[in-house]
N, C-alpha and C positions, 0 to 999 in steps of 0.2 A: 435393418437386416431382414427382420422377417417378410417385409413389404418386396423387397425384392426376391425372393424365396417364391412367395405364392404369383408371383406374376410367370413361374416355372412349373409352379404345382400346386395350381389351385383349388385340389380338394384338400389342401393341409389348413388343418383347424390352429390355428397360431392360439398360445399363450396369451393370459390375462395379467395384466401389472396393476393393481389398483394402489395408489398409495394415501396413506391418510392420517391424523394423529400427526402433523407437523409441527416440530418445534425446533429452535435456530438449531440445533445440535442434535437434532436426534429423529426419527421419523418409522412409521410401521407400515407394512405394504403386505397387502393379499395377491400370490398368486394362485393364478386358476390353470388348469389344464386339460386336457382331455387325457396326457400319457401320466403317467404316477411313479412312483420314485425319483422324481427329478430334484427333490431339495437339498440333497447336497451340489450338487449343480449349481444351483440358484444361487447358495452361499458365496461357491468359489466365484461366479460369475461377478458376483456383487462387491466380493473383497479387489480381486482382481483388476474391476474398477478403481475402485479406491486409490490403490496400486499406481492404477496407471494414472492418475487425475493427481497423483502427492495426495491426498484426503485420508489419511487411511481411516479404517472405521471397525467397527466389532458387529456382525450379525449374528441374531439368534434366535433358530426356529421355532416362534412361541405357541402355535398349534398345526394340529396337520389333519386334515380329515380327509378318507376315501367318500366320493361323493357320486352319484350317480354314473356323471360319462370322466370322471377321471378323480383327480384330488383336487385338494384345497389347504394350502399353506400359507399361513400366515409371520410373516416377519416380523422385528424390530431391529433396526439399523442406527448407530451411536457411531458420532465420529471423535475422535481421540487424538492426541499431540504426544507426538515422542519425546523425553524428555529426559535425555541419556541413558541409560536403559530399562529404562519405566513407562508406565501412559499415564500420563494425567488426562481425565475428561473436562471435554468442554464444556 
């Protein structure tokens, strides 16, 4: 998405996705930005997913820091099983 975005407007500084700390069920991811306030965004973006892949998952913003040219937020993402009206983790 963004890839085609800046081939429109290419002084737009795109988002950073780092993700790391992988394990079969569960994973943490840093992003980066230049704009700030975006991590509720990020959340719904990321459940949304979920959503739409059948995955569902539980995120949760585990640090957030204003940092020079914008923030810095860090994730942890856990995928879950519905299990009549309950979640059991995987």
């Amino acid at each position: 998405m963004h890839e085609t975005i800046t081939r429109y407007m290419p002084e737009l500084v795109v988002p950073n996705f780092e993700i790391f700390d992988e394990k079969e069920n569960e994973f943490k991811f840093n992003y980066k930005s230049t704009r700030t306030g975006l991590s509720s965004m990020v959340i719904d973006l990321i459940t949304g997913l979920g959503k739409k892949f059948k995955t569902p998952c539980v995120i949760n913003l585990i640090e957030s820091n204003a940092i020079e040219n914008g923030a810095f937020d860090r994730f942890e993402v856990s995928r879950y099983k519905l299990i009549g009206f309950s979640c059991a983790y995987f």
